[in-house]
C-alpha positions as a Markdown table, in Angstrom:
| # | Residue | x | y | z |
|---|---|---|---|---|
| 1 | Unk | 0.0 | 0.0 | 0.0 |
| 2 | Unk | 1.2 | 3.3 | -0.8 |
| 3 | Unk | -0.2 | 6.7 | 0.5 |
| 4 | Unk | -0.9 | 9.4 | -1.8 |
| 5 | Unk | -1.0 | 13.2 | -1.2 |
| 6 | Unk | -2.1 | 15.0 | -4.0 |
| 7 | Unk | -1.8 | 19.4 | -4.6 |
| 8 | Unk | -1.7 | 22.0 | -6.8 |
| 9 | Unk | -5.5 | 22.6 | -7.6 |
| 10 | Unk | -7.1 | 26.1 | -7.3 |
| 11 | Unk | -9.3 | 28.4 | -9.3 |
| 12 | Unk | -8.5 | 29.6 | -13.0 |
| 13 | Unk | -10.1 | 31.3 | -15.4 |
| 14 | Unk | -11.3 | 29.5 | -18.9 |
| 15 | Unk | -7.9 | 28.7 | -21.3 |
| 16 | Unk | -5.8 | 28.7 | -18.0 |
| 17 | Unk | -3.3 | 26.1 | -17.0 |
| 18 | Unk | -2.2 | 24.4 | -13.6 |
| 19 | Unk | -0.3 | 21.8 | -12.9 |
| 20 | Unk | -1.3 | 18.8 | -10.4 |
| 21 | Unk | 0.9 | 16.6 | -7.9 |
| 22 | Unk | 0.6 | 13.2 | -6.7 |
| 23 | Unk | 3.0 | 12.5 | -4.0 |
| 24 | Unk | 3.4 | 9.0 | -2.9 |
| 25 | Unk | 4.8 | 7.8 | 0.5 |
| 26 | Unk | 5.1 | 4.1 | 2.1 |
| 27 | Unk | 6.0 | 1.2 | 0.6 |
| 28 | Unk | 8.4 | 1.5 | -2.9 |
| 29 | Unk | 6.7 | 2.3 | -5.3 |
| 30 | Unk | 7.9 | 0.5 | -7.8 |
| 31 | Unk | 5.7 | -1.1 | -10.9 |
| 32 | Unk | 2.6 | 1.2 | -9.6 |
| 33 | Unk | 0.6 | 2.3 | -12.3 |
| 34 | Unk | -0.6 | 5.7 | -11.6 |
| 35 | Unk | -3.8 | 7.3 | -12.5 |
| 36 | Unk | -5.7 | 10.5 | -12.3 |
| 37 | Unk | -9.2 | 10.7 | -11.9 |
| 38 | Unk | -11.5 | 13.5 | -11.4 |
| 39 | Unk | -15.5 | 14.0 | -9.7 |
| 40 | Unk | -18.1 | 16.9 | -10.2 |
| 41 | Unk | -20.7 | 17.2 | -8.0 |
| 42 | Unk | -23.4 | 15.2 | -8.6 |
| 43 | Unk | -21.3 | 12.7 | -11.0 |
| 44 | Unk | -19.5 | 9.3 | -10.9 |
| 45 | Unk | -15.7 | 9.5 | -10.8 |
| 46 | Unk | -13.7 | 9.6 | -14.0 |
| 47 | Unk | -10.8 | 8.8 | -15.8 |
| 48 | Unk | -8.6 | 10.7 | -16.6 |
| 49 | Unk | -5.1 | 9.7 | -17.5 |
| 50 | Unk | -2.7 | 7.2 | -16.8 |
| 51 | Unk | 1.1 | 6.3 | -16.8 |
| 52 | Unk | 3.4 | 3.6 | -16.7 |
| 53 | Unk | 5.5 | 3.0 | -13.7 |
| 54 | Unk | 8.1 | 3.9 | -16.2 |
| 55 | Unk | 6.8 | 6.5 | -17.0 |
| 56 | Unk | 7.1 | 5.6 | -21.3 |
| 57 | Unk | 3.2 | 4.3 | -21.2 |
| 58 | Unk | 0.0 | 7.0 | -20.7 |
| 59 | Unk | -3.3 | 6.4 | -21.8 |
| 60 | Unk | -5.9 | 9.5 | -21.9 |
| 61 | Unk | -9.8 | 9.9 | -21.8 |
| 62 | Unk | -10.7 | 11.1 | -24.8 |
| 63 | Unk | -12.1 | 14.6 | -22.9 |
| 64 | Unk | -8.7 | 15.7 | -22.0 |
| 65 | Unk | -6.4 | 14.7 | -24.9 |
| 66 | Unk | -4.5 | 16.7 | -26.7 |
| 67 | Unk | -5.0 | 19.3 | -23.3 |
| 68 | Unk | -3.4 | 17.3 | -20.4 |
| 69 | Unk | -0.3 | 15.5 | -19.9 |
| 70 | Unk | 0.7 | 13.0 | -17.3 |
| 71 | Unk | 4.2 | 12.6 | -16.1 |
| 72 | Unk | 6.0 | 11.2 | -13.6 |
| 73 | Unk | 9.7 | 11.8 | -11.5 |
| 74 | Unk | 10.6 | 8.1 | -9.6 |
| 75 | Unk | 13.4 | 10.1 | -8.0 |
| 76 | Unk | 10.9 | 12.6 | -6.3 |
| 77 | Unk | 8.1 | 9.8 | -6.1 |
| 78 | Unk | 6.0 | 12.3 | -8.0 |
| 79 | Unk | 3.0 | 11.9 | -10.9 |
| 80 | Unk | 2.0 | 15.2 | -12.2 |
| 81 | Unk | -1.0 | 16.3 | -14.3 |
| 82 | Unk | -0.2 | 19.1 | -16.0 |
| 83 | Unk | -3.7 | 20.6 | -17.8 |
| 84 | Unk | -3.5 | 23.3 | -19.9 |
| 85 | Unk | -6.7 | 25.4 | -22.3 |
| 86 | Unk | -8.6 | 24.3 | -19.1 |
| 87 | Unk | -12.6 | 24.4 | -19.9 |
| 88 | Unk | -15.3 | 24.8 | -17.5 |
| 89 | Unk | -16.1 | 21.3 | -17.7 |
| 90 | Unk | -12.8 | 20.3 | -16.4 |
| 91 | Unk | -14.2 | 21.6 | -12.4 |
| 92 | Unk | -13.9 | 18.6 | -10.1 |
| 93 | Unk | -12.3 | 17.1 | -7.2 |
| 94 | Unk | -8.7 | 15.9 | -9.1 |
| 95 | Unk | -8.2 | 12.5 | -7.3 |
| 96 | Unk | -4.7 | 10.2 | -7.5 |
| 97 | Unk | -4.9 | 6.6 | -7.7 |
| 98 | Unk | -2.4 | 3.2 | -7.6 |
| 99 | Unk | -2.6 | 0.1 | -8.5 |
| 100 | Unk | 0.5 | -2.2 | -8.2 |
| 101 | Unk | 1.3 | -4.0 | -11.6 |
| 102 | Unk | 4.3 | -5.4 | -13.0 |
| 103 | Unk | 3.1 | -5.1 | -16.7 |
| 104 | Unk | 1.7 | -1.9 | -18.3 |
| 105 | Unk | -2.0 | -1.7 | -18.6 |
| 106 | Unk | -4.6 | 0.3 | -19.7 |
| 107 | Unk | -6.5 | 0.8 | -16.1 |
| 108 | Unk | -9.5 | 3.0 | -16.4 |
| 109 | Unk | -11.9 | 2.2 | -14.1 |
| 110 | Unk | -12.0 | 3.2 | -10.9 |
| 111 | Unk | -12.1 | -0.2 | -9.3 |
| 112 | Unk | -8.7 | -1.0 | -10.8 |
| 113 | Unk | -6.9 | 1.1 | -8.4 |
| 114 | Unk | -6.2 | -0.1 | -5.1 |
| 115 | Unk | -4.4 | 3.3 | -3.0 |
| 116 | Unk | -6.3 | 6.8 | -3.6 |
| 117 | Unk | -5.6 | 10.5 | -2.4 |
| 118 | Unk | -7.5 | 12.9 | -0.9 |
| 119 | Unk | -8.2 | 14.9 | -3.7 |
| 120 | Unk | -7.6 | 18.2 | -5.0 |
| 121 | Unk | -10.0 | 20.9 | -6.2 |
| 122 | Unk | -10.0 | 22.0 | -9.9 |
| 123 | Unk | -12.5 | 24.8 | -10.8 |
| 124 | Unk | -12.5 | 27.0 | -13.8 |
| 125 | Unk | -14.4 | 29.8 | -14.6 |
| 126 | Unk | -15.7 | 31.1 | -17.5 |
């Protein structure tokens, strides 16, 4: 099990950017894919991108292509998001998620990930 700590949201204005941080503390983590997901009121939770524990494997929803990119420092234990021409639509609660794997997979669904964050607040204006 790894905990995850996750910063960096705030309020923007329509075509701003931010940049998201999943911190990760506990066991190694090691072969942990890592995912971002995101919840609006009143919604399910969603995909949103995920990386390789190598870091040369991401998968997107098809929402935020093209607009966000997932990364990832092993040194610093780190997974960013960084979102840019952010849309109202793209308000939610920004969560990290883990899920111990020692292949790359395409893990989209919520109850593919074992460890979560907190979560971080996202909201854009228009």
């Amino acid at each position: 099990q790894v905990q995850l700590v996750e910063s960096g949201g705030g309020s923007v204005q329509a075509g701003g950017s931010l940049r998201l941080s999943c911190a990760a503390s506990g066991r190694t983590w090691r072969s942990y894919i890592t995912g971002w997901f995101r919840q609006a009121p009143g919604q399910e939770r969603e995909f949103v991108a995920a990386i390789s524990w190598t870091g040369s494997s991401a998968t997107y929803a098809d929402s935020v292509t093209g607009r966000f990119t997932i990364s990832r420092d092993n040194v610093k234990n780190t997974v960013y998001l960084q979102m840019n021409s952010l849309k109202p639509e793209d308000t939610a609660v920004y969560y990290c998620a883990a899920r111990y794997s020692a292949n790359w997979a395409v893990l989209s669904a919520v109850g593919q990930y074992d460890d979560w964050g907190q979560g971080t607040q996202v909201t854009v204006s228009s």
